[in-house]
C-alpha positions, 0 to 999 in steps of 0.5 A: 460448234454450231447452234442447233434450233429444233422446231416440235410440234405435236398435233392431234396425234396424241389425241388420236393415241388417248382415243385408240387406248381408251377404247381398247377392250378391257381385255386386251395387255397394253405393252410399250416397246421403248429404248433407254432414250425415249423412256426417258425422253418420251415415255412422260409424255406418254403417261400425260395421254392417258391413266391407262399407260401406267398400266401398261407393261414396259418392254425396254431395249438397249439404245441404238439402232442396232438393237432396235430388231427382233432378235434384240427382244 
């Protein structure tokens, strides 16, 4: 079995995410569209960017590529 290292690196990326959700308009619905595996995996993440995803309404579907279409919402 081979050892697998995986280098992540997160950039400013998230901030750019921060800045877009919390400039949104009051109005606006923040919906998160994510599969079993990223809310698991992700979606903490996430939450760690901005207060604002909680409240956000989670759209979950089944994992693998797929159910990853339209069809599948």
């Amino acid at each position: 079995m081979k050892n697998l290292s995986l280098n992540i690196h997160i950039d400013h990326s998230l901030q750019k995410l921060k800045y877009f959700i919390e400039n949104l308009p009051v109005t606006n619905q923040l919906f998160v569209l994510t599969d079993l595996n990223t809310r698991k995996h992700c979606l903490p993440l996430l939450y760690s960017v901005s207060d604002s995803l909680a409240k956000a309404v989670i759209i979950e579907i089944p994992a693998g590529e797929k159910n990853k279409n339209i069809q599948s919402l």
